[in-house]
C-alpha positions in Angstrom: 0.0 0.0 0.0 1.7 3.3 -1.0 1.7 6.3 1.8 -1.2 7.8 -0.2 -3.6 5.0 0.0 -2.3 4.3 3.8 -2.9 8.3 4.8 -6.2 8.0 3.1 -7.6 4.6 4.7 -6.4 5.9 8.2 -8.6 8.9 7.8 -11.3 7.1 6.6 -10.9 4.8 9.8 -10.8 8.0 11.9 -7.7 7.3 13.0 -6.2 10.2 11.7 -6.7 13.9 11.0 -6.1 15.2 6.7 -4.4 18.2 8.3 -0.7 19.2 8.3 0.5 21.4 11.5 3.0 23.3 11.2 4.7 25.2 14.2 6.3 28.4 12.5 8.0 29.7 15.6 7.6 29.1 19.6 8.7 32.7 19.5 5.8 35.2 20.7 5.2 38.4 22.1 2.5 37.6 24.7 3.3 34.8 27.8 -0.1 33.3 28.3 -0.8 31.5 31.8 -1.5 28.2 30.5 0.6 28.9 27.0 2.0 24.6 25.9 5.3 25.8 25.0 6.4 28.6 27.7 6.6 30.9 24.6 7.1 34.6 25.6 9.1 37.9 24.2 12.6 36.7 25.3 12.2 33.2 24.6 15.9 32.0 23.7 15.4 28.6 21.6 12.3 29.8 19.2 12.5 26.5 17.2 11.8 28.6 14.2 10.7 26.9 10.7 12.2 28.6 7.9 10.0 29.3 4.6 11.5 27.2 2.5 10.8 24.4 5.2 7.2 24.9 5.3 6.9 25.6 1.9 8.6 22.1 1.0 6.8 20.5 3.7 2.9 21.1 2.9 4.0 20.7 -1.3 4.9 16.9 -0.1 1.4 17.1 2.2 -0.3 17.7 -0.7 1.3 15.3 -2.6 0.7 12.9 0.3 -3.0 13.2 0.0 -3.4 16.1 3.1 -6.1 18.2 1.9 -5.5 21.4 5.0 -2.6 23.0 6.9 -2.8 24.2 10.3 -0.1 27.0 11.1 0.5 27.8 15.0 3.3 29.2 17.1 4.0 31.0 19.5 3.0 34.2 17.8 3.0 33.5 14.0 3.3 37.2 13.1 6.6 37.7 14.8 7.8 36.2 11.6 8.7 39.1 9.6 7.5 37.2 6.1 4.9 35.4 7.5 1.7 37.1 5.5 3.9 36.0 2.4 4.4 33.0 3.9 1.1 32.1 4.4 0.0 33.3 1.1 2.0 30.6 -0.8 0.9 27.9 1.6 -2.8 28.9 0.9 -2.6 29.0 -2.6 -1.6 25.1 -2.5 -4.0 24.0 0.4 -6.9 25.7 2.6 -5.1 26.8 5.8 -5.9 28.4 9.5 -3.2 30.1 10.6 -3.4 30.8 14.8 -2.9 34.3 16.1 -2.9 36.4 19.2 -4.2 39.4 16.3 -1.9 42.1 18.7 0.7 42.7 15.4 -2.3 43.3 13.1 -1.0 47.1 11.5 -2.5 48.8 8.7 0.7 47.6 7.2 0.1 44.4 7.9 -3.5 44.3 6.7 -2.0 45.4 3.2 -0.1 42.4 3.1 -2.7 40.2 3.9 -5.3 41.6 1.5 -4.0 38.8 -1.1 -5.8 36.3 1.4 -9.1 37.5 0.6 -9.4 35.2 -2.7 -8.4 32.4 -0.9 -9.6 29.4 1.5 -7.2 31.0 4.5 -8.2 31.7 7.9 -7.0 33.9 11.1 -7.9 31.8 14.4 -8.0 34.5 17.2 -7.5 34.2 20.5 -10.3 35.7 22.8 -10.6 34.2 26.1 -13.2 36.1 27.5 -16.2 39.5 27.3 -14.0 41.2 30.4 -10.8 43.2 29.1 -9.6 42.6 32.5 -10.4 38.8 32.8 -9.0 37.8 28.9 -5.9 39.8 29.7 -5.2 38.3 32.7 -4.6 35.0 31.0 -3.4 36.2 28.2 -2.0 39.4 28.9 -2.2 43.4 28.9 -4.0 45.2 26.4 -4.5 41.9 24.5 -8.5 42.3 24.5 -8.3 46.0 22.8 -6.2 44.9 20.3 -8.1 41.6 19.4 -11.7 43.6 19.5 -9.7 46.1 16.9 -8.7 43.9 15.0 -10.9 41.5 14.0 -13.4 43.9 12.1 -11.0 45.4 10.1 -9.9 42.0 9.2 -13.4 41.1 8.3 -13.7 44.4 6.4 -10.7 43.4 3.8 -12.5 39.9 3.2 -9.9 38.0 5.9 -12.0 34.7 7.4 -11.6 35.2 11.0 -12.4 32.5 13.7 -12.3 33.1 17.2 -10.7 30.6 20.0 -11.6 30.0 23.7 -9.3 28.7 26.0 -11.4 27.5 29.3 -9.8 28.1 32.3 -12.5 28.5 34.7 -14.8 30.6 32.6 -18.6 30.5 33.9 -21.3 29.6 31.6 -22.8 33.3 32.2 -19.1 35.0 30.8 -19.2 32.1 28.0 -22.3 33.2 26.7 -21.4 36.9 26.6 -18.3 36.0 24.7 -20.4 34.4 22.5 -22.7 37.7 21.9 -19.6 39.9 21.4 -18.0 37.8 18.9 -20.8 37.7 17.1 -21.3 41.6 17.3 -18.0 41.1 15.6 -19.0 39.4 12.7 -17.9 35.7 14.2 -20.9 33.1 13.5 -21.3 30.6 16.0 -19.7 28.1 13.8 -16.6 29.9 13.6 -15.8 30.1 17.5 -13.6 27.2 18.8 -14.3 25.9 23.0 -11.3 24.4 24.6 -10.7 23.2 27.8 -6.7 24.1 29.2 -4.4 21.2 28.5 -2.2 20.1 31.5 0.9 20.2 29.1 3.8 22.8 29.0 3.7 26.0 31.3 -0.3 24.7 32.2 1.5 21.4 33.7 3.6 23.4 35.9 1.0 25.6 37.5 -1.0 23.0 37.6 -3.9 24.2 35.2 -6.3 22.3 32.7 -7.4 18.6 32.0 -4.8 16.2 31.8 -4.8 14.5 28.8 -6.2 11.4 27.9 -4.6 8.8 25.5 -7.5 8.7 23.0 -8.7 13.0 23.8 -7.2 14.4 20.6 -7.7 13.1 17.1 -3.6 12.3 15.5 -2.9 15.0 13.3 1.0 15.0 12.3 3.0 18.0 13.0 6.2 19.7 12.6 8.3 21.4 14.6 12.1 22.6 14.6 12.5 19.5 16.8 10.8 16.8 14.5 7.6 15.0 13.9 4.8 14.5 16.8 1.4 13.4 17.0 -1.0 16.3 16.9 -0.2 19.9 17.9 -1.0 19.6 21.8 2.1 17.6 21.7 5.8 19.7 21.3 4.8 20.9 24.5 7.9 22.5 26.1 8.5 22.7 30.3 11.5 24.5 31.9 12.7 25.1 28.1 12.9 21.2 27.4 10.5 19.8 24.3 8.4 16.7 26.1 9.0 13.9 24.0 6.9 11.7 24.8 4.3 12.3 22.0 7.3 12.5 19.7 7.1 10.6 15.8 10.6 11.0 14.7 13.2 13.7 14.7 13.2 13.6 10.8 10.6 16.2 9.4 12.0 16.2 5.4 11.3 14.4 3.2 8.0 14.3 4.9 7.2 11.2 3.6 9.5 9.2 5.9 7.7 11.0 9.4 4.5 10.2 7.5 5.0 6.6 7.6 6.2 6.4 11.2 2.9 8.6 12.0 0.6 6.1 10.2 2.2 2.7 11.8 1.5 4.8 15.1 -1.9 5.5 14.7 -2.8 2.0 13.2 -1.8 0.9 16.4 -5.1 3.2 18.4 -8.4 2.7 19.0 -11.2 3.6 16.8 -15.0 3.3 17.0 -18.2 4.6 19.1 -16.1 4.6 22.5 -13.5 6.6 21.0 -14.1 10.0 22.1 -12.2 12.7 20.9 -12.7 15.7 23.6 -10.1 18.1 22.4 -9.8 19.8 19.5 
C-alpha cells in the first residue's frame, strides 16, 4: 500500500486527522498563563521553521493526500515574512493560521489583503467579554487589540475564527463572549471551545485537564524538533521539548515521518467509544 492510500484509509478509519500542523516559531510576544510551550518575548530557543521548510513541507502534504494545513506558534506574526508565507501555503492547500491578532498594522492588513481570494483563515485568540479577565490569562491590552482587529480583518474579506481557551470561565461569561463575537462578525460556527491542557507552562502551574490517550484526534505536526502526534504535543516545560508524544526527529522528506505517523496510529483505537474531547 503506497503512503497515499495508507494516509487516506487511516482517515477514513478516523484514525487520523487530513491536516498538516505546522509550528512556524515558539517565538511570541505575549506569555499566556497556560501557554504549551512557555513561549514569551525573550524566549531564547524559538525553534523557528524557515519558509522554505514549510513551503517544501505542505508541497509533499499535498502530494501525500493532506487536503489542509494548520499553522501555530507562539506568535505567527513575529515572523517578519509570515503574511507572504502564508499566502503561498494557501494557494496550495486551505489553511488556519493561529494568532494572538496584537501585530495586526494597517501595514500588515495590506499584506494580507492577497488572502481574501483564498480558502485561509486567522484563528484569534479571545478568552473572554472582560478586558480585564482575557488579559489576565493572556496578557495586557491583549482584548483592545483583538476587538480592533478583527473587524477590520473582516472588512478586507480575511475569514476570521475566534478561539476560547477555558480556564474557569462560567457559563454566564461564555455566553457573553459568544454575543460579542458575534457583534464582531464571528458566527457561531466559527468560534472554537477548549478546555486548558495540563501540558507545557499549564502542567507546571497545575492548570487544565490532563490528557487522555484517546482526547485528541492524531494530526502530524512539525516542529524545529521533529515530527509529533498532533499539535498539543511539542509541549515545552522548563525550556525542554516533552518527547513523549514525539514521531521522529526527521521532518523532510516528509514522507518518511508520515509513515512512522501512520504505523502509530494503526496501532489506536477507533470506534463509538473513541471520544475525541479536544480539538
Amino acid at each position: 500500500m503506497t503512503t497515499q492510500e495508507s494516509l487516506a484509509q487511516a482517515v477514513a478509519e478516523g484514525r487520523a486527522g487530513e491536516r498538516l500542523w505546522l509550528y512556524a516559531t515558539y517565538h511570541c510576544n505575549l506569555a499566556c498563563s497556560y501557554c504549551l510551550t512557555e513561549s514569551h518575548p525573550r524566549i531564547v530557543d524559538r525553534r523557528t521553521l524557515s519558509r522554505e521548510t514549510m513551503l517544501e513541507a505542505v508541497a509533499e502534504a499535498k502530494a501525500l493526500g493532506f487536503t489542509c494545513v494548520g499553522i501555530t506558534g507562539g506568535e505567527v506574526f513575529m515572523l517578519a515574512d509570515f503574511a507572504e508565507t502564508l499566502r503561498r501555503i494557501t494557494e496550495m492547500l486551505p489553511t488556519v493560521a493561529l494568532t494572538n491578532a496584537t501585530h495586526v498594522t494597517e501595514r500588515l492588513l495590506r499584506r494580507l489583503e492577497p488572502l481574501a481570494g483564498l480558502d485561509a483563515a486567522l484563528q484569534i485568540s479571545l478568552d473572554s467579554d472582560r478586558p480585564e479577565r482575557n488579559d489576565a490569562l493572556r496578557g495586557p491590552q491583549n482584548f483592545a487589540k483583538v476587538v480592533h482587529a478583527i473587524p477590520r480583518l473582516l472588512e478586507r474579506g480575511i475569514q476570521v475564527r475566534i478561539a476560547t481557551t477555558v480556564a474557569d470561565q462560567s457559563e454566564e461569561e461564555l455566553e457573553r463572549l459568544c454575543e460579542l463575537h458575534r457583534r464582531l462578525g464571528v458566527p457561531d460556527e466559527h468560534h472554537v471551545v477548549r478546555a486548558v491542557v495540563r501540558r507545557g507552562r499549564a502542567e507546571l502551574d497545575g492548570m487544565g485537564v490532563e490528557l487522555g490517550a484517546d482526547d485528541v484526534l492524531p494530526e502530524l505536526t512539525l516542529t524545529a524538533d521533529g515530527a509529533f502526534m498532533h499539535p498539543f504535543a511539542p509541549t515545552v516545560r522548563n525550556g525542554r521539548t516533552d518527547l513523549d508524544l514525539l514521531v521522529s526527529r526527521q521532518i523532510a522528506p516528509l514522507e518518511a515521518p508520515v509513515r512512522r505517523f501512520l504505523a502509530i496510529a494503526a496501532e489506536q483505537p477507533v470506534g463509538d467509544d473513541v471520544r475525541r474531547s479536544i480539538r
